[in-house]
N, C-alpha and C positions, 0 to 999 in steps of 0.2 A: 687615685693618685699613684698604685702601686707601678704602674706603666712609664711614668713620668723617673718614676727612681730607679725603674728596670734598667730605665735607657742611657740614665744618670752611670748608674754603674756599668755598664756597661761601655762608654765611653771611656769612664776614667781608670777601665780595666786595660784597654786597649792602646788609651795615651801612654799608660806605661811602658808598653811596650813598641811604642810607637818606629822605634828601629826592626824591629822585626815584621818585616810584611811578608813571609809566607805565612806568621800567626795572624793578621789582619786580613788577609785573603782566604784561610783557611777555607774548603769549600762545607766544612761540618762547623768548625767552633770559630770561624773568622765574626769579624766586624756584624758583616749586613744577616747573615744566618743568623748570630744571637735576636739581631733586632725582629727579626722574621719570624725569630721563635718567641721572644715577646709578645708580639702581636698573635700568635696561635695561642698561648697562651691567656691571655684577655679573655679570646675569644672561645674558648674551652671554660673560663671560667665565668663567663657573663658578667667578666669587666668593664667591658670595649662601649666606648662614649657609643657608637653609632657600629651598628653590626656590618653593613654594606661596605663604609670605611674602612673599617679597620683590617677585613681580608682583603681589602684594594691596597691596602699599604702593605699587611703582609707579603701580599705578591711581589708589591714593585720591591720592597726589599730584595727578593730573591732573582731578581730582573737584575739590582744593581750588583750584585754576586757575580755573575754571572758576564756581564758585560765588563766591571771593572777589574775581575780577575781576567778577564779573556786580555783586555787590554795592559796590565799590567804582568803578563806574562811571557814570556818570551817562547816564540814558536816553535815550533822543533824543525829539525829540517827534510826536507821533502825532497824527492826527485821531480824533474819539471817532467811533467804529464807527455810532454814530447818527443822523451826518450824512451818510453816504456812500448814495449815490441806491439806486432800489432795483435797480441791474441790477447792482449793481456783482460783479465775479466771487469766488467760495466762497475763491479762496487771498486776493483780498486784507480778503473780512471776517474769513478766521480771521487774517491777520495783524494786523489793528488790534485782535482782541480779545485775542491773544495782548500786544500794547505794554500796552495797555490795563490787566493786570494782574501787576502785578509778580514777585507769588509764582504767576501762569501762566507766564510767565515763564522762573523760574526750575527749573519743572516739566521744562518742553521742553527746556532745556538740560541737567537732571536725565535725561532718557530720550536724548537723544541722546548724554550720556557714556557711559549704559548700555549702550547700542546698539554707543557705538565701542571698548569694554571685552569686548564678548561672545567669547568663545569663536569662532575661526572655523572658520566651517562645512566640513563635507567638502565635497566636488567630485565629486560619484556620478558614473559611465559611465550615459549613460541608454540603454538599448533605440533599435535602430534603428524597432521598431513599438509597435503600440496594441495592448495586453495580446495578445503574442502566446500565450502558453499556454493562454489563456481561448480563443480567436481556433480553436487548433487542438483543442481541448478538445470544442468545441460542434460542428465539421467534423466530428470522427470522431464523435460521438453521432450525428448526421444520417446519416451515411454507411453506419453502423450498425449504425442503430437503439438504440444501448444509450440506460438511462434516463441521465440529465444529472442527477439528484437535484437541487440546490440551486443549479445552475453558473445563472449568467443565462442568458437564451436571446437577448439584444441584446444588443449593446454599446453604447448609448447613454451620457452621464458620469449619468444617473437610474439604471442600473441596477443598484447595489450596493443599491441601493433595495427591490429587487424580490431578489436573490440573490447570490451569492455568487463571488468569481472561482477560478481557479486558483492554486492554493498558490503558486507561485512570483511569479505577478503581483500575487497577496494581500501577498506579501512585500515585494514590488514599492513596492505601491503605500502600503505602511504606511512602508519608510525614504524613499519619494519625499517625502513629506507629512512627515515627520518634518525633511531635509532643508528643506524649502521652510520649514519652521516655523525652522529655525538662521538663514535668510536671515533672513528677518521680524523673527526677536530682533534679528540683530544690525544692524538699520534696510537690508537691504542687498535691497531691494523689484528693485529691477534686473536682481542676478544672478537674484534668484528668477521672476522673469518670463520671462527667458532660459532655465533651466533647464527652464520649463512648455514653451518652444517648442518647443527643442531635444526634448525627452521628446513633443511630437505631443500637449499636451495644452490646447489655446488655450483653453477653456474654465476654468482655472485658471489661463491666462497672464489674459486677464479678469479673474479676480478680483480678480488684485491689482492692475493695472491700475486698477480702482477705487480704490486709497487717495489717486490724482494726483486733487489739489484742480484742479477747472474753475479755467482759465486764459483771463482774453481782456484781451490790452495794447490794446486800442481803447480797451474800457471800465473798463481798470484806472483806481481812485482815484490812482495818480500818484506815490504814493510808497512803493510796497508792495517788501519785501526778496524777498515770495514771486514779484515777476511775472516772473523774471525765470528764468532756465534752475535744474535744483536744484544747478548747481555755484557758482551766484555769477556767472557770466558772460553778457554782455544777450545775449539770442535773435538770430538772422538774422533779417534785416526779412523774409524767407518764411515765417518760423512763427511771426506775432502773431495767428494766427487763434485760434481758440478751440479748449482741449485740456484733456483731464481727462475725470470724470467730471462730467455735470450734473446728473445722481440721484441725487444721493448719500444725500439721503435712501432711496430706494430700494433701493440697494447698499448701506446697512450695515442695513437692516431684511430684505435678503435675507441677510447673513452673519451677522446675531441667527440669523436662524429656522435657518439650517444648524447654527450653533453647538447650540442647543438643540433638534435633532432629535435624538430616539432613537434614530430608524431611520441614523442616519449613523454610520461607524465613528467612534470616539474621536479616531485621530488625523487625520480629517477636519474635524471638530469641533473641535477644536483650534485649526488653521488657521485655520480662520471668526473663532475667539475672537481669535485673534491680529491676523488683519487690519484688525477692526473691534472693538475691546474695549469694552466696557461692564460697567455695574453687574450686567446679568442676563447675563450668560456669563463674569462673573470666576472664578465658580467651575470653569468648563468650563478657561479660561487658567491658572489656581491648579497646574490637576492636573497641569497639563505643566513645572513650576517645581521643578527639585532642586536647586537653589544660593540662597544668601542674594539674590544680585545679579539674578535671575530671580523671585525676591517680590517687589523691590522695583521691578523693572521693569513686573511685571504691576502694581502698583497703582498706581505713576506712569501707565501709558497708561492706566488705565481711570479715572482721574483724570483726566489732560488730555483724552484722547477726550471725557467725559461734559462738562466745562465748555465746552469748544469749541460740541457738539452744544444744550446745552442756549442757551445765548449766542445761536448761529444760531435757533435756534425762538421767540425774543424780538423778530427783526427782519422785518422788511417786505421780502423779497425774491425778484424771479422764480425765481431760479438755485434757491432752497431751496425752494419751493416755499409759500411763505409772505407773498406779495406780500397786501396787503391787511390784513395783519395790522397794530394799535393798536401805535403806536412809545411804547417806555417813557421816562414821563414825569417818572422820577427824578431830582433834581439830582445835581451833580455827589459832592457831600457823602454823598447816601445811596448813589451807588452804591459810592463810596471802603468807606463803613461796611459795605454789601453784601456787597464783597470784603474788607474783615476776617475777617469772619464766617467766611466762606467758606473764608479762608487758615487760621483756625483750627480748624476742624470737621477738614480736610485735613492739616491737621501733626498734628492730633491719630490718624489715620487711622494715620498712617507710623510715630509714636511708637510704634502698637502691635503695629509690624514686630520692635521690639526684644525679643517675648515669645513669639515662633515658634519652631519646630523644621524644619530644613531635613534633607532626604536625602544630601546630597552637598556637601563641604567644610567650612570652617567656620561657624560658624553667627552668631548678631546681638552673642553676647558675645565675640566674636573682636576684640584692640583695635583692626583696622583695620577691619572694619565696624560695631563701637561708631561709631567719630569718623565714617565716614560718613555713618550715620543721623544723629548727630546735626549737621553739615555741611549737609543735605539741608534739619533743623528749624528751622536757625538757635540751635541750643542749644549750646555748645560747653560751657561750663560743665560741666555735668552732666555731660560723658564726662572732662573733665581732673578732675571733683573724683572719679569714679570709679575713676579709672584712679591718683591718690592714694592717695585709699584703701585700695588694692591693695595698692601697695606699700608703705604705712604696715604692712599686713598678715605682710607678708615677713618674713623675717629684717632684720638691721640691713644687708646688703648684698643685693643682688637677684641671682636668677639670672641665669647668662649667657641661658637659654633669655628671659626678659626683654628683653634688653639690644635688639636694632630695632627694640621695641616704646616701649622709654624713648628711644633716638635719636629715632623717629618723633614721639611727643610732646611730647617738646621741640623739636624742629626746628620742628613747626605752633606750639608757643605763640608762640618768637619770631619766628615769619614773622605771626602775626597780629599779634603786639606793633608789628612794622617798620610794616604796613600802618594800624594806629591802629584793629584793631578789639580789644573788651575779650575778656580773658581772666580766670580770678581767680585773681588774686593768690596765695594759699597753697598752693593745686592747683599751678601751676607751681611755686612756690619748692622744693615737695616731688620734683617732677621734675625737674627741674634738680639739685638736690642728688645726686637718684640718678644722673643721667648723668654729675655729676661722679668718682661712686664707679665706673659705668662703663671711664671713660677712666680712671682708676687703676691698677683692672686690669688695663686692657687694657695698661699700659705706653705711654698716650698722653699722658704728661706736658705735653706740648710742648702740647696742645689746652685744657687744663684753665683758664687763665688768660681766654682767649678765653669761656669757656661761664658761669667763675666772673663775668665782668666783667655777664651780663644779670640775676645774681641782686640788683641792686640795693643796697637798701642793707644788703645780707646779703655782697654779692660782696665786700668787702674779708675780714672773717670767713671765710666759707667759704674762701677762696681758699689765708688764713694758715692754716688747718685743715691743709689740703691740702701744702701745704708743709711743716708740722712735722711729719707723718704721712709725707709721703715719705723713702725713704732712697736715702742716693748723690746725692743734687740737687746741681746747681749752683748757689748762692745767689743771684749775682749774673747769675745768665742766668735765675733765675725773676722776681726781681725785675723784670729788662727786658722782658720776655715782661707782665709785670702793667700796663706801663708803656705798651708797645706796644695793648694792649687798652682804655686808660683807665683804670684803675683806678689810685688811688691808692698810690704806690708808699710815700710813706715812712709811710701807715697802715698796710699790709701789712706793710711791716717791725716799724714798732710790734707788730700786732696777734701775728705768729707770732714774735715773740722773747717777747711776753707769756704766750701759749699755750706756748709750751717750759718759761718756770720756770716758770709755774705746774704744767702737768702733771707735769715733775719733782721740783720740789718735795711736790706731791699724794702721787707716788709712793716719796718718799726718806723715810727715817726724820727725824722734828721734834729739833731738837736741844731746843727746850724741854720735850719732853716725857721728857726724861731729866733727872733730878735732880742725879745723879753726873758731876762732871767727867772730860774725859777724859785718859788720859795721851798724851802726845805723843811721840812714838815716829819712827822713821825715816821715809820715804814709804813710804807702797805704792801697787801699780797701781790706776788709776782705775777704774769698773767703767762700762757703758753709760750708764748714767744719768745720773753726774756728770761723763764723757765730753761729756754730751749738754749738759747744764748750762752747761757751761763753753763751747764752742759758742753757746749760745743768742745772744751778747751780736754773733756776727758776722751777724746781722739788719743791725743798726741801725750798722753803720759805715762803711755804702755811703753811703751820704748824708751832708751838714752838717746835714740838716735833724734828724734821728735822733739826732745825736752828744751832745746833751744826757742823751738819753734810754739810751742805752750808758753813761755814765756813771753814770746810776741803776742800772742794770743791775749795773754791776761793781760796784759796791757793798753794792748786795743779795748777790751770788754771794758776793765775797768775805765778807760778815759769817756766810750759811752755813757755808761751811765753815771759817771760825778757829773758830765756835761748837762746831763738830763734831771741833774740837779736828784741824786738816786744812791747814796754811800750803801747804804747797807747790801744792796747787794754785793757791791764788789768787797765788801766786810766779811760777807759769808765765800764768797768765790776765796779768798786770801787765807781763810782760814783752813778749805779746803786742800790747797795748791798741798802737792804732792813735796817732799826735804828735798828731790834729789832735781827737782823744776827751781825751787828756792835757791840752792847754792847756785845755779847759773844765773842769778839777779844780774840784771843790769842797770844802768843810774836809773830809768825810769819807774823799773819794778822797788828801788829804795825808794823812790819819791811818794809812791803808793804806800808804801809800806809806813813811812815816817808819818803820812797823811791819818793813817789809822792810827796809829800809837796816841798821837796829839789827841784825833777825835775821842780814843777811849778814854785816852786821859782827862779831859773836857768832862766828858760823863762822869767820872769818878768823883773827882772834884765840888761837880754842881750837885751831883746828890750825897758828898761827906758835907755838903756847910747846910743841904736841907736838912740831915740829920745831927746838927751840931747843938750841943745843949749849953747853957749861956756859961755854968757853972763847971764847965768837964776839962779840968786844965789838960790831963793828958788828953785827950780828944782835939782840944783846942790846938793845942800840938802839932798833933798829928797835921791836921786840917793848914795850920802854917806850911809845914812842910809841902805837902802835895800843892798846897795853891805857886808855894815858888818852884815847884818844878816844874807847873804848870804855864809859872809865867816865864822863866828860863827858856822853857823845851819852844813855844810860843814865836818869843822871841829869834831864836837861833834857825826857826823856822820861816820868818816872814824876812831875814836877812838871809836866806840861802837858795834865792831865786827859784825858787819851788813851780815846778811848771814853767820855767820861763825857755822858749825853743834855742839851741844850741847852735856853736858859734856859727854860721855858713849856711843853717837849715831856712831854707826858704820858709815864710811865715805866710806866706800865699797859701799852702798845701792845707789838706784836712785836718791833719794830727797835730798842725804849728795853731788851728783855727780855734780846735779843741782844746787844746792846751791851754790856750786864750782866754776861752770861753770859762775854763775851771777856773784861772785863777781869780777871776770876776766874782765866779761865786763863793768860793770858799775861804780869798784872802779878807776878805769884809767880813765874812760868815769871822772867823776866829780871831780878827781882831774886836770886835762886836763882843765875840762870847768873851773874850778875857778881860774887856774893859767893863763890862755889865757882874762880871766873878770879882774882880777887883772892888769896887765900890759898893759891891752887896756885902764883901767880908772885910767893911772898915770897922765893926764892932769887932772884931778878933784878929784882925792883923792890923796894926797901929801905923804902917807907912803904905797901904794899900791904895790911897787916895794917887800918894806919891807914885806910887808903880803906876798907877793909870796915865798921869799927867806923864810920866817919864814916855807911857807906849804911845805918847801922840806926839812927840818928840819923832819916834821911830818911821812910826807913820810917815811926817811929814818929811823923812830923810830923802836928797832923792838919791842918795848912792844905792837903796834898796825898790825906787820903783814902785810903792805901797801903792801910794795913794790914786795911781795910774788904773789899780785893778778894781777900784771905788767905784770906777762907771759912777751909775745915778744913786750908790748910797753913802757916797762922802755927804751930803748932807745930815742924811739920818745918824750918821756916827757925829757927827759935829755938834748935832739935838745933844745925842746923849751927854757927849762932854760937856757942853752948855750945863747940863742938869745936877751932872754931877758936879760942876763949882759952885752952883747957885743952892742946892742942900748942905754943901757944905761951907757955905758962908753963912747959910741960913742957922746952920747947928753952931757956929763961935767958932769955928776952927779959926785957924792961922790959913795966910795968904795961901792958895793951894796952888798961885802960879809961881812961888817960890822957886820951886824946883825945877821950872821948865829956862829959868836962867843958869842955871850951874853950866 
């Protein structure tokens, strides 16, 4: 997981500085080079989920460096290749025509990432001599007399031409050439020249020796990158003579014809093709190509080769051999459109790299050479809405075998986002989304706020997602964490305390959708969900800004479960509620509030007269007292429309249903309980009877609406009255309907 936080930081190193893009482009410490060196890193330390991945990502990292500084920087300016005299030397016209076109350009910088991405090459032991086995081969025929069948009879470098060497220098000479070809790929013309000399074989140190563009600082145009040594550093004032090839027409019209000799082994031919690539030996180069990154290398040089060569045969010049030749008399306009054209024929060429079949690794639908090609096109689109679509494809969560494939494409959307080039829009939301589901998995909790904050104006949602899906979170260190990233913290909190009841709710049985009231019964334990429920409401009490909205909250909760015929918990939720949530009460949160006072009161009450001893005046006392505040508070209660929906609220709605549904069960529940507390404490409160008979007075008021919320147990309450006049005519008392005439 160290990789995941690499890139984590990394990011949020770079968002800070997100105004500053020469630090985001940096070619050593920018964006895509950190992540590059990530990926080196892993794989130095045998981190890396998958070894073959992870240098395929490294590279394209350094591919996206490369192209998106190229493109995000502004060119320098160049003289147009048309004005420079006619002596001027081959390196510095291929430099002006190389300025000269942007998507050439971008070509060369295309082949030399190639180049510094290749495979490197072995380091052969070469032969102290010149094909010694041939050498002693043809000695002992001579010496003799035996026939030599096929063997050459010279050693000349023609004579493979004419015959055949000895097996072991045939051997020889096919990994020499093979070898020389790994130089070549990988732009490394130097060692390969070295290795020709060392090996005694100058005649192919020569050849390539040809690829050095004629150089002369006398007659250089003066502001060429090429005149200069090929490291970047200016020559010794003893070597401004003239160096290169100046044939070069010549020299790559003699490595066509070897390329496409019959008579030359293959991996002789190769070479040629390699050296000097073109449209007529691409296919010779093609056949030496068993990787994705060797296709597309071969058709980048025979692309820039061929624009270069063809550029040069347009101009008027000694060195090319074309002095005298009509200078083209296009404006500036038509050549720009010229190179349109051009740039489109050519991206269209590369596009159809993406439909090949490669021998060795993986191939163009592999995601890190998808986003290269398309990197290469300028298309990025088309690989993020692809790579969507994938995973739209998957299951609802993506595999781990996925997973540095989704880091990889999200890391490049928002490093292009940072840089201000387009991406679209849905393609990433849909990647991001899944990296969020990523880091879930992976138990990168701590990342997820950071990645949730680029999803826009999805990031507050997603994030609350993320949050009420997690379990064990620390609420007020996700929050902070949302905070630290920019994101909106007390919509976050809004949003996942909204998302918890509602998914709760979704998931909890509808009290309206039972008919039957319920009986109320002792507590029982809470189960996850009403667990979760009841939770929900410590979102939004981190903040003042929230506390309004908690107060909604608790209110909703609580009318659930009284509806579900369920007090104690919103007993405990109330007792919980935060002073500075309290003081923002509103009528509904007092009605809650009064509803618990009474109920505790109720409790108190019924176990002082279980504990009451017949003989305990001050007890007995006591026990008066409490019963008439019980029956006061009671009464003041069942006249104060408690629950009942407010003036203009549609009663059609859920909350007016609910509402409904409570006072059904609770206004019966507490007249019940105080008429049943009354008549059990006629032995110690001597007008108790009368307080009974007086609350069915109350009842039957209709300025208060009682007997409306009796539903089916106005009967049962009528039993009990029944019962209690008929014990108490049974015991001598006096008429007990007395009192219901005053």
């Amino acid at each position: 997981m160290t990789t995941y936080k690499n890139y984590a930081d990394a990011l949020q190193r770079f968002q800070e500085c997100s105004d500053d893009l020469d630090a985001i482009l940096d070619p050593d410490n920018g964006f895509a080079p950190q992540l590059a060196l990530i990926c080196k890193d892993a794989l130095d330390e045998e981190e890396a989920e998958n070894e073959v991945d992870t240098q395929l990502e490294q590279d394209t990292w350094k591919l996206v460096q490369v192209l998106v500084g190229f493109r995000k920087t502004q060119l320098p300016p160049y003289v147009p290749v048309r004005t420079l005299h006619e002596y001027t030397p081959t390196s510095d016209l291929v430099d002006h025509i190389v300025r000269s076109s942007p998507f050439l350009s971008e070509l060369i910088a295309i082949r030399e990432w190639l180049q510094d991405t290749a495979p490197e090459p072995l380091h052969p032991e070469v032969t102290n001599g010149y094909w010694l086995f041939t050498k002693a081969a043809i000695l002992h025929a001579k010496r003799t007399g035996a026939s030599m069948g096929n063997l050459v009879k010279e050693m000349d470098p023609d004579a493979l031409l004419r015959g055949s060497l000895a097996p072991d220098d045939e051997n020889f000479e096919k990994n020499f050439c093979s070898n020389l070809f790994a130089y070549v790929r990988a732009g490394d013309l130097d060692s390969a020249y070295e290795l020709c000399r060392k090996a005694n074989q100058p005649w192919r140190a020569a050849s390539i020796r040809g690829t050095k563009l004629f150089q002369w600082r006398d007659l250089s145009a003066g502001d060429s990158d090429l005149s200069d040594s090929d490291d970047g550093t200016p020559e010794p004032e003893r070597e401004k003579g003239p160096r290169g090839t100046q044939s070069r027409r010549l020299w790559k019209a003699a490595c066509v014809r070897g390329a496409l000799s019959q008579n030359q082994p293959m991996h002789e031919r190769v070479l040629f093709a390699a050296l000097a690539p073109s449209p007529q030996t691409f296919g010779i180069l093609n056949s030496a190509c068993r990787t994705y990154a060797d296709r597309i290398w071969a058709t980048v040089c025979v692309v820039c080769e061929d624009k270069i060569s063809s550029e040069l045969a347009k101009l008027s010049n000694y060195w090319e051999g074309t002095l005298g030749n009509p200078v083209d008399s296009l404006t500036e306009a038509e050549l720009e459109a010229e190179d349109e054209a051009w740039r489109q024929e050519k991206t269209e060429l590369l596009n159809s790299l993406q439909h090949i079949s490669v021998e060795d690794g993986p191939g163009p639908d592999h995601p890190y050479n998808a986003a290269r090609l398309s990197l290469m096109v300028d298309n990025m689109s088309q690989v993020f809405d692809l790579f969507a679509e994938e995973l739209q494809r998957t299951d609802i969560n993506p595999s781990p075998a996925q997973f540095p494939f989704i880091r990889f494409y999200t890391h490049l959307a928002l490093y292009l986002k940072l840089v201000e080039l387009p991406v679209p829009p849905d393609a990433v939301q849909i990647i991001l989304q899944a990296y969020l589901k990523v880091l879930e998995y992976s138990g990168l909790h701590d990342l997820i706020a950071l990645y949730a904050a680029a999803l826009g104006d999805n990031a507050v949602t997603r994030y609350a997602t993320f949050l009420v899906g997690a379990e064990n979170i620390d609420r007020r260190t996700a929050l902070s964490q949302a905070q630290e990233h920019g994101l909106d913290v007390d919509r976050v909190a809004e949003e996942a305390a909204t998302l918890t009841i509602n998914g709760c709710l979704d998931a909890m049985p509808s009290p309206l959708d039972d008919d039957e009231l319920p009986e109320l019964g002792p507590p029982t334990e809470l189960d996850e969900l009403q667990l979760r429920l009841i939770r929900s409401i410590e979102w939004t009490t981190f903040s003042e800004t929230t506390y309004r909205l908690a107060m909604e909250q608790f209110n909703a909760i609580s009318r659930y479960f009284l509806a579900m015929g369920m007090p104690h918990p919103v007993e405990l939720l109330l007792d919980d509620l935060p002073l500075d949530v309290v003081r923002l009460q509103d009528d509904e949160h007092i009605q809650h509030r009064d509803f618990f006072t009474l109920w505790r009161l109720f409790d108190n009450t019924t176990s002082a007269l279980a504990e009451l001893q017949p003989h305990a005046r001050e007890q007995i006392k006591s026990f008066q007292d409490l019963l008439n505040e019980t029956k006061e508070m009671t009464l003041r209660f069942l006249k104060a429309d408690w629950m009942m929906p407010g003036e203009g609220e549609d009663t059609e709605d859920a909350r007016a249903q609910e509402m409904d549904r409570i006072r059904r069960i609770y206004i019966p529940e507490f007249v019940m309980r105080l008429h049943t507390l009354l008549v059990a404490s006629t032995a110690y409160v001597p007008d108790a009877l009368a307080a009974a008979m007086q609350l069915v007075k109350v009842v039957a008021d209709d300025r208060y609406g009682i007997y409306d919320a009796f539903s089916g147990r106005l009967p049962e309450y009528v039993e009990q009255v029944r019962g209690a006049v008929v014990a108490s005519l049974e015991a001598g008392r006096a008429d007990p309907f007395a009192v219901l005439q005053d």
